[in-house]
mmCIF file of the N, C-alpha and C atoms, coordinates in Angstrom:
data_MODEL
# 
_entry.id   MODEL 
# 
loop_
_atom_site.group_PDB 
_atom_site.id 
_atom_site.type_symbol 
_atom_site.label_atom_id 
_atom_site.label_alt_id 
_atom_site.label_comp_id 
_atom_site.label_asym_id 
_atom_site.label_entity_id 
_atom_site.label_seq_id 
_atom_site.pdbx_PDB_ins_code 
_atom_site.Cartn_x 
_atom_site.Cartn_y 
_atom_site.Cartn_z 
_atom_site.occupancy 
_atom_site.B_iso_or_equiv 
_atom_site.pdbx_formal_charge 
_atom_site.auth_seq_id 
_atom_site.auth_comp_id 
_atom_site.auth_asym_id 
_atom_site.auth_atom_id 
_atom_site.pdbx_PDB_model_num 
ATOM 1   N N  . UNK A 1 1  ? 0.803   -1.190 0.000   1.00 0.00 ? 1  UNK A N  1 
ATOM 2   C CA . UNK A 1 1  ? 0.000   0.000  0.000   1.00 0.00 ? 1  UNK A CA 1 
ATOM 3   C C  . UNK A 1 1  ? 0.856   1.268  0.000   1.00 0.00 ? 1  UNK A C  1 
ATOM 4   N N  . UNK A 1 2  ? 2.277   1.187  0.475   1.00 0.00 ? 2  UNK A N  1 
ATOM 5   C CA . UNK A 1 2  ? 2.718   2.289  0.373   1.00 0.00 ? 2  UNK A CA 1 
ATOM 6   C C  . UNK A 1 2  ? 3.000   3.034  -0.774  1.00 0.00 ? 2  UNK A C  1 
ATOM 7   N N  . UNK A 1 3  ? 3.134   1.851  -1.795  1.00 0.00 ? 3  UNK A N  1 
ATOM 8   C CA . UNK A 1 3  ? 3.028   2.515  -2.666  1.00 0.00 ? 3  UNK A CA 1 
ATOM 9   C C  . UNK A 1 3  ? 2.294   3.639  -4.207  1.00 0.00 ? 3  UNK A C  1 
ATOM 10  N N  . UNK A 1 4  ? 1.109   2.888  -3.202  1.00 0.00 ? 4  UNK A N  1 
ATOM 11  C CA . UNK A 1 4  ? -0.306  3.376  -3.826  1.00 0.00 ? 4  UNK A CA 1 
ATOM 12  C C  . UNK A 1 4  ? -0.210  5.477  -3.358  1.00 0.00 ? 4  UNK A C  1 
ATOM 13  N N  . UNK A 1 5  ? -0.172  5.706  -3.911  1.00 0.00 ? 5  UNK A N  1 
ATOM 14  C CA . UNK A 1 5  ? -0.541  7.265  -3.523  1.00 0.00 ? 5  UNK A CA 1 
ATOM 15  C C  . UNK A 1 5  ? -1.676  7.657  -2.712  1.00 0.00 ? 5  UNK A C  1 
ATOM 16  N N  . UNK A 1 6  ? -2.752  6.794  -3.291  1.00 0.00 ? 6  UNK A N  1 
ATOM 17  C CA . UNK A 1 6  ? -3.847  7.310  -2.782  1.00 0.00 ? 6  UNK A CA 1 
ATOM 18  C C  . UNK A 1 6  ? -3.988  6.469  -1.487  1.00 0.00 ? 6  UNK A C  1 
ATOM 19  N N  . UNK A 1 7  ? -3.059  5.513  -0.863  1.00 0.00 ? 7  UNK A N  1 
ATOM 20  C CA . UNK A 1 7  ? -3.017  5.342  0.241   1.00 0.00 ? 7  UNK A CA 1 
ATOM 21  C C  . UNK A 1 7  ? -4.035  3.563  0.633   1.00 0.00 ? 7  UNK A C  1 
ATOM 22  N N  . UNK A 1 8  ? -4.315  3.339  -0.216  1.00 0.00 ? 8  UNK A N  1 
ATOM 23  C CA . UNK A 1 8  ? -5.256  2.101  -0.281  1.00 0.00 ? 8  UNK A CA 1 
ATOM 24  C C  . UNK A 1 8  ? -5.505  1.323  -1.934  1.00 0.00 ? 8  UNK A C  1 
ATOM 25  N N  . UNK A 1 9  ? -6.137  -0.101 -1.567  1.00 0.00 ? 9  UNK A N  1 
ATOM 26  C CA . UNK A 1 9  ? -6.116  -0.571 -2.588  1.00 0.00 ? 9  UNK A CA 1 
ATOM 27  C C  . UNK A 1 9  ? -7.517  0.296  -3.314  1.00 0.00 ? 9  UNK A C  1 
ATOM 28  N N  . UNK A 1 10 ? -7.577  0.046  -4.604  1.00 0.00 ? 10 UNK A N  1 
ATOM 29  C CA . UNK A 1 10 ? -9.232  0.175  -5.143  1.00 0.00 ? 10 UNK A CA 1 
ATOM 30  C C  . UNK A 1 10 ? -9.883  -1.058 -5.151  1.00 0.00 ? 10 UNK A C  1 
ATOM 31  N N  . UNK A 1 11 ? -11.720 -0.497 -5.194  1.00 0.00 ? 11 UNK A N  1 
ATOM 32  C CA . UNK A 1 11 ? -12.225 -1.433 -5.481  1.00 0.00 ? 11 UNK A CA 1 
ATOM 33  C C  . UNK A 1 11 ? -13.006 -1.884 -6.520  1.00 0.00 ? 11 UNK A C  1 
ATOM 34  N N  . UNK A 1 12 ? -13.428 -3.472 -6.849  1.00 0.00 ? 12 UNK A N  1 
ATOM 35  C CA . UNK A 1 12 ? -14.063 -2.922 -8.214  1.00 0.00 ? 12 UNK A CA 1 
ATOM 36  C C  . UNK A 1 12 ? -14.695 -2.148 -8.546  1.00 0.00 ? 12 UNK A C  1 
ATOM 37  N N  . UNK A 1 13 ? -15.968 -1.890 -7.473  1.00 0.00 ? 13 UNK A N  1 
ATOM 38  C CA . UNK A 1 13 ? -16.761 -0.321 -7.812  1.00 0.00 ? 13 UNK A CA 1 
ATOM 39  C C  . UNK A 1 13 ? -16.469 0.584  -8.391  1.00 0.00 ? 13 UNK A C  1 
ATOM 40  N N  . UNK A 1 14 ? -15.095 1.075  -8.227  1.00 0.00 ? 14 UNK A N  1 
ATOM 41  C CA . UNK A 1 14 ? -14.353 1.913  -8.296  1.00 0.00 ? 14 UNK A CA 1 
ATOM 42  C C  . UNK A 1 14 ? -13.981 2.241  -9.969  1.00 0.00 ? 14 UNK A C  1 
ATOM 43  N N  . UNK A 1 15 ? -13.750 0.891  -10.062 1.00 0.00 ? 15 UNK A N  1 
ATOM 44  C CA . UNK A 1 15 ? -13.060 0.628  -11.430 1.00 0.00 ? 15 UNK A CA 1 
ATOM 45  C C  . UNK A 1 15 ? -14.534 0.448  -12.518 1.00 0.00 ? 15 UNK A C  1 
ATOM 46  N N  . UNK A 1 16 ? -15.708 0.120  -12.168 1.00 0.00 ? 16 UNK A N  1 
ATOM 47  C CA . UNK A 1 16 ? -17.009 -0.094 -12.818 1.00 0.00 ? 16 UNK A CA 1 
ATOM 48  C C  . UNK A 1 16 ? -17.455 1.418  -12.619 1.00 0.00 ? 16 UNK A C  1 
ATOM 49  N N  . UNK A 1 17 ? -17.423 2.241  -11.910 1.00 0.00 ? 17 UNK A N  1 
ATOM 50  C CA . UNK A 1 17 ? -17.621 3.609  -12.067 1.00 0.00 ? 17 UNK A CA 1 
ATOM 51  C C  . UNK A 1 17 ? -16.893 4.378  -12.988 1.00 0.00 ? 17 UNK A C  1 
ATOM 52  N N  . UNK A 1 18 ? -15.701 4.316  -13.156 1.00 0.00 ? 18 UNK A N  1 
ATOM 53  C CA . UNK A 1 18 ? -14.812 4.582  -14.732 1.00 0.00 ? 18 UNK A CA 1 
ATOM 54  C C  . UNK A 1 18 ? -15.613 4.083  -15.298 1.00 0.00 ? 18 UNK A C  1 
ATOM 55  N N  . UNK A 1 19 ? -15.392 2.995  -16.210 1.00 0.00 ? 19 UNK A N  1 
ATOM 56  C CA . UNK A 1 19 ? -16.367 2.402  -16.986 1.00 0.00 ? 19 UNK A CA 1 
ATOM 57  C C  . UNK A 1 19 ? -17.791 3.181  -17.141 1.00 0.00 ? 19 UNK A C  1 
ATOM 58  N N  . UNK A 1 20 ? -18.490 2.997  -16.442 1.00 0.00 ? 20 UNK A N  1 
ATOM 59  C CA . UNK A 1 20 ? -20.165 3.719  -16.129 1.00 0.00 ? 20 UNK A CA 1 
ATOM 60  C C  . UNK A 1 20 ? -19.989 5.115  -16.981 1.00 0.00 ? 20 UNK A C  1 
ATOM 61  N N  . UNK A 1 21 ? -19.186 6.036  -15.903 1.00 0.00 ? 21 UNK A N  1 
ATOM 62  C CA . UNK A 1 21 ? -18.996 7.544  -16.637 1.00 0.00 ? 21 UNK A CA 1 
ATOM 63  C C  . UNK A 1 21 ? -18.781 7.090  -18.051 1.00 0.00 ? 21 UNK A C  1 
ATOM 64  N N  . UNK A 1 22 ? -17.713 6.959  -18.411 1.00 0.00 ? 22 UNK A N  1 
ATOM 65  C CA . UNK A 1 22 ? -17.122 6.965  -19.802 1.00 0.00 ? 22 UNK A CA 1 
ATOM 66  C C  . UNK A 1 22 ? -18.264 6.299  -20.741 1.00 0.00 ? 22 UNK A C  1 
ATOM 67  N N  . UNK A 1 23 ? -19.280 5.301  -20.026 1.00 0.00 ? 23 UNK A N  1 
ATOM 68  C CA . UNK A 1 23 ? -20.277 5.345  -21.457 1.00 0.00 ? 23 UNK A CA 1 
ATOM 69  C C  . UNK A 1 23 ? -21.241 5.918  -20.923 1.00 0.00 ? 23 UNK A C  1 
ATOM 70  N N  . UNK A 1 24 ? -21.811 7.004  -20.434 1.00 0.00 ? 24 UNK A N  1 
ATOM 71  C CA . UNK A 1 24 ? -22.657 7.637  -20.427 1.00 0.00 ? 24 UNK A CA 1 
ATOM 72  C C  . UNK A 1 24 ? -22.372 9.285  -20.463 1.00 0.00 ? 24 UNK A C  1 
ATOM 73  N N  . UNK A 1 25 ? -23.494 9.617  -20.833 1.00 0.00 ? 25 UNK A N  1 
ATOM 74  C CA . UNK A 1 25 ? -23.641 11.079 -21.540 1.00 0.00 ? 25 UNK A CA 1 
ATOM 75  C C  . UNK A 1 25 ? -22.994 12.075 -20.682 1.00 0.00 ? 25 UNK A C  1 
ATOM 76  N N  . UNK A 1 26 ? -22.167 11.732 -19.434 1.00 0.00 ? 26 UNK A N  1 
ATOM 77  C CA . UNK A 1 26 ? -21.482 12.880 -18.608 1.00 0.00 ? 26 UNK A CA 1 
ATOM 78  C C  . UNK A 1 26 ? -20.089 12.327 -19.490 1.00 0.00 ? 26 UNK A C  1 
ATOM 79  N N  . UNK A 1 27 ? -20.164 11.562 -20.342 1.00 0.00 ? 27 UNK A N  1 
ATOM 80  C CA . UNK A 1 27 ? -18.428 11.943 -21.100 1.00 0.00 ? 27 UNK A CA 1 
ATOM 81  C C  . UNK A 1 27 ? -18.910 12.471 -22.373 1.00 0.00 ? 27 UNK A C  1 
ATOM 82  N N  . UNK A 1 28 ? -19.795 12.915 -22.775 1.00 0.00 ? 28 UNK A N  1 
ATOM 83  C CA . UNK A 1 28 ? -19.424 13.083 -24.126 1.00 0.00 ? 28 UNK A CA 1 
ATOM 84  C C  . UNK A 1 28 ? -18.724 14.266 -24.920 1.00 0.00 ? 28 UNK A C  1 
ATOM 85  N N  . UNK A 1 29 ? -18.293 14.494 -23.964 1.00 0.00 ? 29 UNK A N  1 
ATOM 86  C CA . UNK A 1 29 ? -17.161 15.844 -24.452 1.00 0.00 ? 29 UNK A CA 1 
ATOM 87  C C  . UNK A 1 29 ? -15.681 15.233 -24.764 1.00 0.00 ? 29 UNK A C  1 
ATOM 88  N N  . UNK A 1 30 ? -15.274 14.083 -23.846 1.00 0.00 ? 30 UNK A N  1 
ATOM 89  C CA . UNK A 1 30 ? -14.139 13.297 -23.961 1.00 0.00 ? 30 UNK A CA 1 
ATOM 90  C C  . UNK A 1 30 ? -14.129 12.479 -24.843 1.00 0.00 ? 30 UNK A C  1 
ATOM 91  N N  . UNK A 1 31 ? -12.669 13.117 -25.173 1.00 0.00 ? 31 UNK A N  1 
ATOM 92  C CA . UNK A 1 31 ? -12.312 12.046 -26.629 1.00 0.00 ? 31 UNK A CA 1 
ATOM 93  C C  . UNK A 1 31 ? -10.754 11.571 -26.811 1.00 0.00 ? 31 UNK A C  1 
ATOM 94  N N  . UNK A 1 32 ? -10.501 11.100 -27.352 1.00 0.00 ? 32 UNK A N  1 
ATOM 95  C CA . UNK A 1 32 ? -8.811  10.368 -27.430 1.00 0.00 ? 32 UNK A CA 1 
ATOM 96  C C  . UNK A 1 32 ? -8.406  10.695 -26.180 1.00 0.00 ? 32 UNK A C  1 
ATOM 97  N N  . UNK A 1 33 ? -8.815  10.342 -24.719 1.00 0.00 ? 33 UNK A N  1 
ATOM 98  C CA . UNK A 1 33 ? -7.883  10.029 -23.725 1.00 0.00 ? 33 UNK A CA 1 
ATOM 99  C C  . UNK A 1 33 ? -7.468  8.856  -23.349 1.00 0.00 ? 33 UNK A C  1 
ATOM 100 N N  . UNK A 1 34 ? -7.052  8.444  -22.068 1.00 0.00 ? 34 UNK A N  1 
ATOM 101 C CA . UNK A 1 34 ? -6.390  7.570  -21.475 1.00 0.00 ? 34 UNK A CA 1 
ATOM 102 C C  . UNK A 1 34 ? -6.876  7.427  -20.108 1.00 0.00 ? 34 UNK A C  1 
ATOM 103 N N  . UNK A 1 35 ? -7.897  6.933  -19.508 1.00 0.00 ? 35 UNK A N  1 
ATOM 104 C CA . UNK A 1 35 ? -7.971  7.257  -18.139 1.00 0.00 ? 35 UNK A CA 1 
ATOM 105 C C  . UNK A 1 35 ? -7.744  6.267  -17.032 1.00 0.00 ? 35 UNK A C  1 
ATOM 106 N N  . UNK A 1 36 ? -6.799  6.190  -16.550 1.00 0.00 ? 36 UNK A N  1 
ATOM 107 C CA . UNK A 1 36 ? -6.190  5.254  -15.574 1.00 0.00 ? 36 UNK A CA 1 
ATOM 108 C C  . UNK A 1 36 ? -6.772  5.366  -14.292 1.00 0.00 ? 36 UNK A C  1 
ATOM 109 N N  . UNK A 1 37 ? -7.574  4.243  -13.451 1.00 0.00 ? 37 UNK A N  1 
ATOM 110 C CA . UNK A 1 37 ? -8.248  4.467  -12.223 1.00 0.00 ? 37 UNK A CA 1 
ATOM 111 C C  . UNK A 1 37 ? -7.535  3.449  -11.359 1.00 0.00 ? 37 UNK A C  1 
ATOM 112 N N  . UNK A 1 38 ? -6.319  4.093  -11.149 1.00 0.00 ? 38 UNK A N  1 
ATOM 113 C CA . UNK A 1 38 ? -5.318  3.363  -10.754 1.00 0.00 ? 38 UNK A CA 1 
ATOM 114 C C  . UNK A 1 38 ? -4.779  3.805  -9.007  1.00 0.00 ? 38 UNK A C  1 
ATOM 115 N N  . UNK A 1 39 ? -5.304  4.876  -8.856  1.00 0.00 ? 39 UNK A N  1 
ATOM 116 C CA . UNK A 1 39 ? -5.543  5.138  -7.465  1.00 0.00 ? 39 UNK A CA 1 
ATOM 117 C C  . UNK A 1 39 ? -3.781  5.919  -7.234  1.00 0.00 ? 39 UNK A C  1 
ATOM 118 N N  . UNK A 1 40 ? -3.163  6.254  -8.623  1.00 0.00 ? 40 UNK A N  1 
ATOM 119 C CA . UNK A 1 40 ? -2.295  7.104  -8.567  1.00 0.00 ? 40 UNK A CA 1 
ATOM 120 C C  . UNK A 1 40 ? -0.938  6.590  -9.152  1.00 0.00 ? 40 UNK A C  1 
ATOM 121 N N  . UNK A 1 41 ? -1.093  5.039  -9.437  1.00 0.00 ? 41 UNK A N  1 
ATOM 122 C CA . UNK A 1 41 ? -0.331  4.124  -9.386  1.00 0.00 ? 41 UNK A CA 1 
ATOM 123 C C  . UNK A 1 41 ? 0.298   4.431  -10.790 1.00 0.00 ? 41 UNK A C  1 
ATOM 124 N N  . UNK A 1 42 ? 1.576   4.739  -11.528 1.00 0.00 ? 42 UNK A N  1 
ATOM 125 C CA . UNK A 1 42 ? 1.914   4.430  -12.404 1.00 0.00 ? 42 UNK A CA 1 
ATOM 126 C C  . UNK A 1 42 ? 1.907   6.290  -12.811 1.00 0.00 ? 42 UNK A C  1 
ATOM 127 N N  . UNK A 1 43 ? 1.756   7.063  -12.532 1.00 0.00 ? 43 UNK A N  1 
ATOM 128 C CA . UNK A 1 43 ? 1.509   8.303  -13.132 1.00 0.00 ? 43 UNK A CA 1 
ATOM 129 C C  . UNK A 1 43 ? 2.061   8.870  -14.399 1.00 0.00 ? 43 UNK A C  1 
ATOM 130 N N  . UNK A 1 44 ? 3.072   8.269  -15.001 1.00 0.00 ? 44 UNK A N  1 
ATOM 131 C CA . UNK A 1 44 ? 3.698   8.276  -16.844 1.00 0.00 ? 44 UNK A CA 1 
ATOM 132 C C  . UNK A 1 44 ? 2.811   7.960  -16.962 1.00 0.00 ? 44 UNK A C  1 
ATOM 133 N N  . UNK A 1 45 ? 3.439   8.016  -18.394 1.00 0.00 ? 45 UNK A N  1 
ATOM 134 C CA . UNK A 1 45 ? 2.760   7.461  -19.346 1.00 0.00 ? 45 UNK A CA 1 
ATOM 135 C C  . UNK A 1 45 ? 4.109   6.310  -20.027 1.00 0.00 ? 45 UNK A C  1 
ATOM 136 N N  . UNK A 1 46 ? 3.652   5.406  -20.682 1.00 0.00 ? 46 UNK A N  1 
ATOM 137 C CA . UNK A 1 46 ? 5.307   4.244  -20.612 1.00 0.00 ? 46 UNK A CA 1 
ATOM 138 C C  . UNK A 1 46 ? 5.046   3.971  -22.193 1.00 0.00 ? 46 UNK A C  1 
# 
């Protein structure tokens, strides 16, 4: 965990709430991103 930034693991919820947003009409302004719900983990890009 220490190395998590955000201080804890995620949970799936977490990760099905990405998902959720991104297909519904609160994304449709977003386009060609990348969105990592990684809880801080990895912050590059590789």
């Amino acid at each position: 965990m220490k190395e998590i930034p955000l201080g804890r693991a995620g949970h799936i919820r977490e990760a099905a709430d990405t998902v959720y947003f991104l297909c519904s009409p609160l994304s449709d302004y977003v386009t060609g991103q990348v969105v990592a719900a990684s809880g801080g983990v990895g912050g590059g890009m590789s």
